[in-house]
C-alpha positions in Angstrom: 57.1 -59.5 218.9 57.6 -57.3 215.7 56.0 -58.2 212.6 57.2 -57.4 209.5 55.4 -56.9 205.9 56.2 -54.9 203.0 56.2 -51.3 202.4 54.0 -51.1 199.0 52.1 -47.6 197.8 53.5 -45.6 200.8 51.9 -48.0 203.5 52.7 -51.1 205.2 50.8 -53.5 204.2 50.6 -57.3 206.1 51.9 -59.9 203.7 49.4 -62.3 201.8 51.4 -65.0 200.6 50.9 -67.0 203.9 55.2 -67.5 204.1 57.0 -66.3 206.7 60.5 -66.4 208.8 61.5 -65.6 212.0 64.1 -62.6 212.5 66.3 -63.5 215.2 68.4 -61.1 217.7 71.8 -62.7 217.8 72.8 -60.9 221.3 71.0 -63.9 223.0 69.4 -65.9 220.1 65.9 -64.9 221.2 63.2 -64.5 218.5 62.6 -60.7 217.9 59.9 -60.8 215.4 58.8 -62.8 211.9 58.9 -61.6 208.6 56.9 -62.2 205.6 58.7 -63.7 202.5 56.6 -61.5 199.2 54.9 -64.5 196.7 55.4 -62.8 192.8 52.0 -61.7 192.8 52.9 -59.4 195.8 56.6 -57.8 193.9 54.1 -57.4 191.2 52.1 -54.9 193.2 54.6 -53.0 194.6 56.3 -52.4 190.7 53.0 -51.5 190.1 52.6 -49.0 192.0 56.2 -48.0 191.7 54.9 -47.6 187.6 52.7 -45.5 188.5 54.0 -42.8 190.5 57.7 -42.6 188.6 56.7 -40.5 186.0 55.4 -37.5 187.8 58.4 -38.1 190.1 60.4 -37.9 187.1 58.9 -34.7 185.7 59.7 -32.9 189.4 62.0 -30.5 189.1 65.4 -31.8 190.4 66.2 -29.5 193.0 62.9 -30.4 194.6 64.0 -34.2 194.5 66.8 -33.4 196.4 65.2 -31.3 198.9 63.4 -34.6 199.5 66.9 -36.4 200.5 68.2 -33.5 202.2 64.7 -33.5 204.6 65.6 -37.5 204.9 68.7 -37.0 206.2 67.7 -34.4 208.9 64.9 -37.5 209.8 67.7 -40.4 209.9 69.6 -38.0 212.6 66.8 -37.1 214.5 66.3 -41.2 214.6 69.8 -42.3 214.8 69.5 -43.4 217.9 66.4 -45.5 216.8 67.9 -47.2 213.9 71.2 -48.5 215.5 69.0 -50.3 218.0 67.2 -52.1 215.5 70.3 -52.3 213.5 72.0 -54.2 216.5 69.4 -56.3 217.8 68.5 -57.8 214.3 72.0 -58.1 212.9 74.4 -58.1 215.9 76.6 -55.3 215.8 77.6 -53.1 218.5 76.0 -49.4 219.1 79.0 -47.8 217.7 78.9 -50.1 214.5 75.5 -49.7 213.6 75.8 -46.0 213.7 79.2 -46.4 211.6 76.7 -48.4 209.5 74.3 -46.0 209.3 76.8 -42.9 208.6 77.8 -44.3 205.6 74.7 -44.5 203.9 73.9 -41.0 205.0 77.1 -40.3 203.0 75.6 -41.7 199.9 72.7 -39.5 200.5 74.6 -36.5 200.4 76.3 -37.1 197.3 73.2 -37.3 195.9 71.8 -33.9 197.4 74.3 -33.2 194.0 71.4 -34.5 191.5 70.4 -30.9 189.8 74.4 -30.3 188.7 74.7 -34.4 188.2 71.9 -34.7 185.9 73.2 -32.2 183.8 73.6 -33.1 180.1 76.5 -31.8 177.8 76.9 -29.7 174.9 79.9 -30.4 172.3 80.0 -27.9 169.6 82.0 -28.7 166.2 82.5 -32.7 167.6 82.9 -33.1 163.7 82.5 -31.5 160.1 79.0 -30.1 160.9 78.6 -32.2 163.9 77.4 -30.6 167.1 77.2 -33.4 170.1 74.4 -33.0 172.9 73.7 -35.9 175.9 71.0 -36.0 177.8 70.3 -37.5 181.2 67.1 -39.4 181.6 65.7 -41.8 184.3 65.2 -45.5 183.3 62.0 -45.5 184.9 61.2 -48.3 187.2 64.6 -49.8 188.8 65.5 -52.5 191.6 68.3 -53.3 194.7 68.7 -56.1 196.3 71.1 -55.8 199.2 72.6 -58.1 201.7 72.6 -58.8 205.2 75.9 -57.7 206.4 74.8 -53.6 206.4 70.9 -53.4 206.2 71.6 -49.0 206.1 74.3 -48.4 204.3 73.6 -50.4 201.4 70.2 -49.6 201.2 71.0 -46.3 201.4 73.8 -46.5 198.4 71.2 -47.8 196.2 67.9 -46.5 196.3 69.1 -42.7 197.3 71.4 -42.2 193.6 68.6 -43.8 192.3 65.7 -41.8 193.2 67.2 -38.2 193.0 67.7 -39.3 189.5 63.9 -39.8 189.1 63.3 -43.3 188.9 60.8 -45.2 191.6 62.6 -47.8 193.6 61.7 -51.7 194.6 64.1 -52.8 197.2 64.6 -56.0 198.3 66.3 -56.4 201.2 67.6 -59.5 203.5 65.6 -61.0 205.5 67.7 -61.6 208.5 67.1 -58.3 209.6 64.7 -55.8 207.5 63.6 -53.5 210.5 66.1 -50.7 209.6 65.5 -50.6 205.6 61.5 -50.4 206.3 62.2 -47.4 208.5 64.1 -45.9 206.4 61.2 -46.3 203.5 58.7 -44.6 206.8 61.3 -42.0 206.6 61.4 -41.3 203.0 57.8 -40.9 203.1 57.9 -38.5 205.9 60.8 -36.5 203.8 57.7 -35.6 201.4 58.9 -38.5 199.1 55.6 -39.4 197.0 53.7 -42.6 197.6 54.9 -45.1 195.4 58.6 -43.9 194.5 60.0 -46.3 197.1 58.7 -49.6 198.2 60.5 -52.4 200.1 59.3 -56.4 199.4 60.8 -58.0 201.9 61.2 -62.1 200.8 63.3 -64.8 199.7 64.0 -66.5 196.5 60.5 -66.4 195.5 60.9 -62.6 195.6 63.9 -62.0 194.1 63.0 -64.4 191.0 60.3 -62.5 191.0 62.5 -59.0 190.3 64.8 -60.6 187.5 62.0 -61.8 185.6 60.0 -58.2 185.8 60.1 -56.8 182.6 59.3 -53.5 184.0 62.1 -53.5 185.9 64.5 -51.7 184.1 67.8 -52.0 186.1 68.7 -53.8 189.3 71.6 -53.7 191.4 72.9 -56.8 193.6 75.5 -56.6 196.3 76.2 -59.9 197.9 78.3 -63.2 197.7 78.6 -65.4 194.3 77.2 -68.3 195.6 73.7 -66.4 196.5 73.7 -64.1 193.3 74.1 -67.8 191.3 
């Protein structure tokens, strides 16, 4: 039986809140393993930490940030074969789809090797009568992702790797019908050289994701899912 916490501070850590679900393997209906559901008090920790660590993450050189993501994708292939087999025993998919799923992610992650040329700002002389224009690109800080059940790497993936390059720290929440793959990837991340803190995963229900939307040092958060659920 597998046992799932969170991923808080760069560790796993067991969950606290005394809540927890069973994550089932839909090839025979067997229970693979439970999974703690985060109380508030445990989201609050990881954005704490996450709080922490953002703004020397912030103030590393980009290219180093995306030598981070381009070590995480060597990790992911030297573990695809790992992470479709969790992928398909906790959400159902074939071998072939979970690695499809998978794939695509990694595709996000490349895109966002691009982060020093991406995060450049821009320079408009003469915008106006004595008017020079400048942008600048800046982190938000502290931002969120709550992803759905349907592609626990891919989705993952499309949020928290755009995210991070750009230099914020990262809270994801994903479902909890089948969070083996997105805690992996978090292991990996780490391994990648990824500093302690930058990405945590709360895995949790309604409680945790209340929890999220109400932070107010959470400074963006993006949902993919059904109406109904983000209601």
């Amino acid at each position: 039986m597998v046992e799932y916490g969170h991923f808080i501070g760069g560790k796993k850590v067991a969950g606290k809140s005394g809540r927890k679900q069973d994550v089932l393997q839909p090839m025979d209906g067997t229970v693979r393993g439970t999974v703690a559901l985060a109380s508030r008090d445990e989201v609050r920790a990881a954005v704490e930490n996450a709080k922490a660590a953002q703004p020397a993450w912030a103030a590393t050189n980009p290219q180093r940030r995306a030598r981070v993501l381009m070590k995480f994708l060597e990790l992911v292939a030297r573990d695809n074969d790992e992470l479709a087999e969790i992928l398909a025993r906790e959400h159902g998919k074939t071998l072939p789809d979970a690695k499809g799923d998978i794939q695509r992610g990694v595709e996000v992650v490349e895109f966002a090797l691009g982060v020093p040329h991406l995060m450049k700002g821009e320079f408009t002389e003469g915008a106006g009568p004595g008017i020079d224009n400048y942008s600048v690109r800046q982190p938000l800080g502290v931002v969120a992702g709550i992803t759905p059940f349907n592609f626990p790497a891919m989705i993952p993936m499309w949020k928290f790797a755009p995210a991070i390059a750009c230099g914020n720290a990262f809270i994801l929440k994903p479902s909890e019908r089948d969070p083996g793959v997105p805690m992996r990837l978090a292991e990996l991340m780490l391994e990648a050289g990824l500093p302690a803190g930058i990405l945590n995963v709360v895995n949790g229900d309604k409680e945790a994701v209340d929890a999220i939307l109400d932070d107010p040092d959470i400074k963006a958060i993006g949902f993919v899912g059904s109406s109904s659920i983000a209601e």
